[in-house]
C-alpha positions in Angstrom: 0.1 20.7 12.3 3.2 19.3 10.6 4.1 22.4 7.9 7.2 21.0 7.2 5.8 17.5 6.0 3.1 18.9 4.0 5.8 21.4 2.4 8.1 18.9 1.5 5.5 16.0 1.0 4.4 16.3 -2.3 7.0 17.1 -5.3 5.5 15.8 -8.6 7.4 13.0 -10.7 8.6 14.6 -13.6 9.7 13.4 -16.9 13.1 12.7 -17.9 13.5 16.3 -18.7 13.8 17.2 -15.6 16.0 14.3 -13.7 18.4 15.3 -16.4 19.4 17.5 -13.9 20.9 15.1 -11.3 22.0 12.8 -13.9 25.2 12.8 -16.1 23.3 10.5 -18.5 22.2 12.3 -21.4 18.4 12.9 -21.0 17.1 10.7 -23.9 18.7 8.0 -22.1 17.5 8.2 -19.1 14.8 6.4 -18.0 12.6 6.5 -15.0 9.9 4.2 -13.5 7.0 6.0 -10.5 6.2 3.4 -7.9 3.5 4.5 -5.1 2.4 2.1 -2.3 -1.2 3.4 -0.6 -3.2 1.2 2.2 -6.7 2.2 0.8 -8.3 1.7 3.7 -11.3 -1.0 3.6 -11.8 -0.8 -0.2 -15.5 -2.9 0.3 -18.0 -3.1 -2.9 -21.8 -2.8 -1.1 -22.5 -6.9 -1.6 -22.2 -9.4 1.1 -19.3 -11.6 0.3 -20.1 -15.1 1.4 -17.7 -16.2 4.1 -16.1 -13.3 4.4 -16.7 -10.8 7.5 -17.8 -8.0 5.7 -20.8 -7.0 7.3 -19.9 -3.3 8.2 -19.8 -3.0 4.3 -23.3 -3.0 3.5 -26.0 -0.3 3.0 -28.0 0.5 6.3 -31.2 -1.3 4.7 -29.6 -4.4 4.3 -28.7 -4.3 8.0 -32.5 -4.2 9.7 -32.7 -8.4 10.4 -31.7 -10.1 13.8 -28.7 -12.1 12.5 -27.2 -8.8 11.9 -27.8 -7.9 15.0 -26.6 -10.4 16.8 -23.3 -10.7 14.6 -22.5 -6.9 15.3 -23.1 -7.4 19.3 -20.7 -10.2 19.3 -17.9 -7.6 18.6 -15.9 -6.5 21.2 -14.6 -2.7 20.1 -16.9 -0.3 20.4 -16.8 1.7 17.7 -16.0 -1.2 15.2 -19.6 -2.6 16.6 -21.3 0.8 15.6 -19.9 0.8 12.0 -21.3 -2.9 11.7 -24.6 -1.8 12.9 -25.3 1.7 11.8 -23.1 2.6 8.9 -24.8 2.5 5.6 -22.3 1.5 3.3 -24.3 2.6 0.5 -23.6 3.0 -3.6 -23.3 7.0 -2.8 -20.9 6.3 -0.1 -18.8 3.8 -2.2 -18.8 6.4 -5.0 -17.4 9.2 -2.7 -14.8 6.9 -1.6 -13.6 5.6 -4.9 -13.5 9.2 -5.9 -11.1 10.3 -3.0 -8.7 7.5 -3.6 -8.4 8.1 -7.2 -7.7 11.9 -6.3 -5.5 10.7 -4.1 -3.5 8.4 -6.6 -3.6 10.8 -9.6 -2.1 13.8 -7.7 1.3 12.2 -8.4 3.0 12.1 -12.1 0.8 15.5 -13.7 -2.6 13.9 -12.9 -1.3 10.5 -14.3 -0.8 8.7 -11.0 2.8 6.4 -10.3 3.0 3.9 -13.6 3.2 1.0 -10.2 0.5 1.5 -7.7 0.5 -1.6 -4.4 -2.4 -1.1 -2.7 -4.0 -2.8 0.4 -6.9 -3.3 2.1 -9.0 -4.5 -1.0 -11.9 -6.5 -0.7 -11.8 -7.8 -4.7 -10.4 -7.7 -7.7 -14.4 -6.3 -9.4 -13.7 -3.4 -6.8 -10.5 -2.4 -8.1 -11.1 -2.9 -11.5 -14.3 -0.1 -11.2 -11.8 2.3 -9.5 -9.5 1.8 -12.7 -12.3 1.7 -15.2 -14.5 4.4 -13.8 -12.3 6.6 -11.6 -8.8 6.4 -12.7 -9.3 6.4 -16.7 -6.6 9.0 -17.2 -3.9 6.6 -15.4 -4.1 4.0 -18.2 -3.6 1.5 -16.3 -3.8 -2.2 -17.2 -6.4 -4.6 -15.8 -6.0 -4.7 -11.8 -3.7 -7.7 -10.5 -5.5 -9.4 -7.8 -5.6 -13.0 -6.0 -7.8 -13.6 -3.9 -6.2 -14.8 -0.4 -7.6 -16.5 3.2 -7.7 -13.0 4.9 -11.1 -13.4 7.1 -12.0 -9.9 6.3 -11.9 -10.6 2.7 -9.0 -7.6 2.2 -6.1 -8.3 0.0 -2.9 -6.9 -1.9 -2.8 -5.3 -5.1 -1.0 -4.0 -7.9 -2.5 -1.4 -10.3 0.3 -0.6 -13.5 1.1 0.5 -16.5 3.5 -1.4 -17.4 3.4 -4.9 -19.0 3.4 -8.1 -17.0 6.1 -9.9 -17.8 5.0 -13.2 -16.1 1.7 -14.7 -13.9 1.3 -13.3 -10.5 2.1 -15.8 -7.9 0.6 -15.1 -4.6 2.6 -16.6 -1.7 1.5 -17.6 1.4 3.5 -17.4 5.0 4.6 -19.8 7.0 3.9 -18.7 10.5 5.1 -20.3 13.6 3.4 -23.1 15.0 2.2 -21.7 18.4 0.5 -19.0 16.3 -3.3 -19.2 17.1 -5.4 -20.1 14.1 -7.5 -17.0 14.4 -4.6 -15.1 14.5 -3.4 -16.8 10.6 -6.9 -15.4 9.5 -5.9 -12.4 10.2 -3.0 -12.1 7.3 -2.5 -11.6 3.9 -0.2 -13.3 1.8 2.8 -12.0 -0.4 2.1 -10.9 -4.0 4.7 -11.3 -6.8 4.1 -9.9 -9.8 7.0 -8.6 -12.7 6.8 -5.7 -15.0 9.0 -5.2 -18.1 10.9 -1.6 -17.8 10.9 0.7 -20.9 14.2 -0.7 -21.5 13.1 -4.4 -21.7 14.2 -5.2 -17.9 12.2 -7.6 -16.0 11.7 -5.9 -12.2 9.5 -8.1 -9.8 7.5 -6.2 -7.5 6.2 -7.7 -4.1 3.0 -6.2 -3.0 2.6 -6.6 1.0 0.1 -6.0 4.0 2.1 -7.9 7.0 0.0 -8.5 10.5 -1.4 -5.8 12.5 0.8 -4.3 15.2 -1.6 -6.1 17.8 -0.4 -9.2 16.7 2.9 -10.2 18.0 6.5 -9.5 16.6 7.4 -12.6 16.0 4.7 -13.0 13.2 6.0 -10.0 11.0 9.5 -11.2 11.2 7.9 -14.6 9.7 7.0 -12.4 7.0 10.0 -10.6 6.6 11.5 -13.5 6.4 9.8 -15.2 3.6 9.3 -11.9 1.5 13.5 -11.9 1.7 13.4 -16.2 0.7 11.2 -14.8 -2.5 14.0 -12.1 -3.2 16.7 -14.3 -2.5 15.0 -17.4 -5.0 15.2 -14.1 -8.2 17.4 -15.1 -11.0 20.7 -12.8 -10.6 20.8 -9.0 -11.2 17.1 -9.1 -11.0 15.9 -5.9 -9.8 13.1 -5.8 -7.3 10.8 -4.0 -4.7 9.1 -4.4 -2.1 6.2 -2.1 -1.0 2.8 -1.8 1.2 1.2 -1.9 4.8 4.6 -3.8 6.6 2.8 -2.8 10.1 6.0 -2.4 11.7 5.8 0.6 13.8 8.2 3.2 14.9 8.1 2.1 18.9 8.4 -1.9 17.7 11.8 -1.2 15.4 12.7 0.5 18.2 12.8 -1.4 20.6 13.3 -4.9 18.3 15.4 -3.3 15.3 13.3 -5.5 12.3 14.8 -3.1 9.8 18.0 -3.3 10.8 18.0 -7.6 11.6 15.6 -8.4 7.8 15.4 -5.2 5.5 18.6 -3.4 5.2 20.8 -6.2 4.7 19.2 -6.6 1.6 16.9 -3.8 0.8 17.2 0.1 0.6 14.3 1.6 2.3 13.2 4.7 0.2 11.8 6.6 3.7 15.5 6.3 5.2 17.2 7.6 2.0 14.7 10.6 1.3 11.8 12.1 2.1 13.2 14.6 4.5 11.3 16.3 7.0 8.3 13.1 6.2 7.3 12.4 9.7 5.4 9.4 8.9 2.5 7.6 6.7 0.4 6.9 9.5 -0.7 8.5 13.1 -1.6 6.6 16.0 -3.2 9.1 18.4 -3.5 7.1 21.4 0.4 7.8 22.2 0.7 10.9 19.9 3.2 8.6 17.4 4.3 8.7 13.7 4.9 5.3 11.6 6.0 4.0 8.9 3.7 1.2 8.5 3.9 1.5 4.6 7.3 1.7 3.0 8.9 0.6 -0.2 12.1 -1.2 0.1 14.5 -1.5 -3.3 17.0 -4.4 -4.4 19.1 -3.6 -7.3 20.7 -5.9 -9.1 23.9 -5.3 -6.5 23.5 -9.0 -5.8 25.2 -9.2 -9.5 27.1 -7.1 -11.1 25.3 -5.0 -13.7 22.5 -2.8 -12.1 21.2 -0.6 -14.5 18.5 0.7 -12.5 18.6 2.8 -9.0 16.5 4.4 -6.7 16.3 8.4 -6.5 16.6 9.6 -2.8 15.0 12.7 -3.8 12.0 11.5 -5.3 11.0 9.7 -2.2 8.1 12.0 -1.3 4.7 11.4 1.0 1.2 12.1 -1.4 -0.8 13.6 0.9 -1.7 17.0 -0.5 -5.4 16.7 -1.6 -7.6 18.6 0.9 -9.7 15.3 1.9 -6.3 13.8 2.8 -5.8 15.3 6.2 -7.2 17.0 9.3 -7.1 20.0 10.5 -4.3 18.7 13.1 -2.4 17.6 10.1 -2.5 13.9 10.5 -4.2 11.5 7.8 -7.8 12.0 7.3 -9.4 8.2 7.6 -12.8 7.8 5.5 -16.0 8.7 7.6 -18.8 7.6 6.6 -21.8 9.5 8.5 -19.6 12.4 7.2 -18.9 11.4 3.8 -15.0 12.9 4.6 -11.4 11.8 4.8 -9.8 9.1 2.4 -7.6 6.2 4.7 -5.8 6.6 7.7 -2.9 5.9 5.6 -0.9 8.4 3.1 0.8 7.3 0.3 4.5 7.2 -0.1 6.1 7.7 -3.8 9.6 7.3 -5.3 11.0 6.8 -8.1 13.8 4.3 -10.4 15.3 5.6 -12.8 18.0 4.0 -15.2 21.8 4.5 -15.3 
């Protein structure tokens, strides 16, 4: 068990009542803006998605025909070949699962959830739009921002908000190296920009992000480092911006090849390494008893100008992990079963918070 990160993981995002406190703005000027980035974990609906490889994500009846079959065989992993063949991805199961997430995302804010949620690992935009409709009607979000991209699984990036869009997404691809496989691109997600106009009429761009899996090699997440920091550096001055998801960069890997030193902190704060004290990680990777983390959210003020009204909080930086589906009994993330009906993503959310000069 981890005490100390459950402990300290969870501290709600108060009003500006509250961050009065630590700031020597009067309160009613203070603003403050909730961003949360979560890796939902294979968000499928129950319908077979032509073209896409989503055939674990269907009910158990839908399975019982030879070309099923035969497609699960031909997968090497064993346990990902079980799911395709026996799990029964059914409208129940989908219901359980949409409910745990939304627990999950409203336990932040008094049961209102952050006002920016990025979210990975989404198979559609109809998907996310019934979690926000049917599951997460007390967030008040807006309608779900969504583009579809080439990911073979069918999984994309997200935002969910309450605040208004202050342009069109744009969803940008990456440039990989050319002696990068083709199966390998397929693999990928691409970049998605969307801005949000702060309570104070500020335009903040937001870049919602699921970079290639740590199997994959190094080189092809510095690729998308370095075109997530090309779309920071093409902003208009003083535009503040984040960054936030699934960066799949794992403790070992910075390690040993120091990405967050060489692409992120020259030009980004990263909320983990500012706060969240005694946090050991968002995920767990049990096969060499190691803590990540794969999901982070990186700030830009406008210090690339000269009039940033907006910072980041260190000590709102906080991991969401305190509903009791969220984690196992050894106290790492609880990742959604589906003969048991338990868990929520092998993922926990992180959380912080801008608030205004």
């Amino acid at each position: 068990m981890y005490p100390a990160a459950r402990q300290r993981s969870l501290l709600p995002i108060f009003a500006c009542a509250l961050l009065a406190a630590c700031s020597s703005t009067p309160p009613t000027a203070t603003q403050s803006v909730s961003i949360m980035t979560f890796n939902v974990e294979n968000l499928f609906d129950t319908a077979d998605d032509p073209g896409k490889d989503d055939a674990t994500f269907l009910p158990l009846a839908a399975k019982q025909n030879a070309a099923h079959r035969a497609g699960c065989a031909k997968i090497e992993v064993e346990r990902w070949r079980d799911q395709c063949l026996n799990w029964d991805w059914n409208e129940h199961m989908l219901a359980r699962k949409l409910q745990v997430l939304a627990d999950a995302i409203l336990q932040v804010n008094d049961g209102r959830g952050a006002d920016i949620v990025a979210l990975q690992e989404v198979e559609n935009r109809a998907i996310l739009e019934r979690l926000r409709r049917d599951y997460l009607a007390a967030a008040g979000y807006r309608p779900a921002i969504l583009i579809e991209g080439g990911d073979a699984r069918g999984i994309d990036v997200a935002f969910l908000s309450r605040l208004p869009q202050a342009a069109p997404a744009v969803l940008h691809g990456v440039d990989f190296d050319d002696d990068v496989a083709a199966a390998r691109k397929l693999d990928t997600r691409g970049i998605l920009e969307a801005s949000f106009r702060l309570p104070d009429g500020t335009v903040l761009t937001g870049f919602a992000v699921h970079f290639p899996a740590p199997f994959h090699p190094t080189a092809m997440r510095v690729s998308s480092y370095r075109a997530l920091n090309r779309l920071l550096e093409r902003l208009p001055p003083g535009r503040p911006a984040f960054a936030a998801g699934d960066f799949n960069t794992t403790a070992a890997e910075d390690r040993d090849q120091h990405l967050l030193a060489r692409f992120v902190e020259p030009s980004w704060t990263v909320a983990h390494r500012i706060g969240c004290g005694g946090c050991p990680g968002t995920q767990y990777y049990a096969a060499d008893d190691s803590w990540s983390f794969l999901d982070m959210i990186l700030w830009s003020p406008a210090r690339r100008g000269e009039n940033a009204t907006w910072h980041i909080r260190a000590d709102s930086v906080q991991l969401a992990n305190m509903t009791p589906a969220q984690t196992k009994k050894d106290g790492t993330p609880a990742r959604f079963e589906v003969a048991a009906g338990s868990g929520v993503s092998d993922h926990w959310p992180l959380v912080a918070e801008i608030q205004s000069n």
